[in-house]
C-alpha positions as CSV (number, residue, x, y, z in Angstrom):
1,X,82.0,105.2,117.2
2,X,83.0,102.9,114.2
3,X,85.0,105.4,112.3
4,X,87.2,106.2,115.4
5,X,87.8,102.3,115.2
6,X,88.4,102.1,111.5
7,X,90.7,104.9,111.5
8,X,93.5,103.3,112.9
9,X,93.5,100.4,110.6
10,X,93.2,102.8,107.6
11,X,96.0,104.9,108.6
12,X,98.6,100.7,109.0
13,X,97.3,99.9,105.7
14,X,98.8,103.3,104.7
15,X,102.0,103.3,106.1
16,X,102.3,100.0,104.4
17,X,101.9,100.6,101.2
18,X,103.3,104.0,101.2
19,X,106.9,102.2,102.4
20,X,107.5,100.1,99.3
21,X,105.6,102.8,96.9
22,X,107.2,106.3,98.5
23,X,105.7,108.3,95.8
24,X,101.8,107.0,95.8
25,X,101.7,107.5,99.5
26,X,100.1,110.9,100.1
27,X,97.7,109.7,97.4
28,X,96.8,106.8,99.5
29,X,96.7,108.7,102.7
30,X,94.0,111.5,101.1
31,X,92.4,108.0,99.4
32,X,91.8,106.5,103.2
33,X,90.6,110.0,104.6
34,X,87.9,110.7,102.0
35,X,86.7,107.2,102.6
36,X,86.7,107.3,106.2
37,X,85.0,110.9,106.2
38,X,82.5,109.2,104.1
39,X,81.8,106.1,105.8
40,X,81.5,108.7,109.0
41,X,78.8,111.1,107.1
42,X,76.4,108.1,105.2
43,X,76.4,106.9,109.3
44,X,75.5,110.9,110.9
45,X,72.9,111.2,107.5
46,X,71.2,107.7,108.1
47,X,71.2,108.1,112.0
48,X,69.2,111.9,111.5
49,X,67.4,110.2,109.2
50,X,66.1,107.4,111.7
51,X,65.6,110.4,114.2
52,X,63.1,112.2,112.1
53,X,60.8,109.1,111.4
């Protein structure tokens, strides 16, 4: 649930920086995803986690 809301916001932050620095933004852009994909798995790891105790 909170990484479809924090997505978004990744993804404006982005866009923004990528405009005044054209060649960083692809950099930036990987940057956001890794974060967000690991922000999504600590949440699915501690969640199984919880299930199994």
């Amino acid at each position: 649930m909170q990484c479809i809301e924090m997505e978004p916001v990744y993804q404006r932050q982005t866009e923004d920086n990528g405009s005044s620095k054209e060649p960083k933004k692809p950099f930036f852009k990987i940057l956001c995803v890794i974060l967000v994909l690991l922000i999504c798995g600590i949440a699915i790891l501690l969640s199984i986690i919880a299930l199994i105790k």
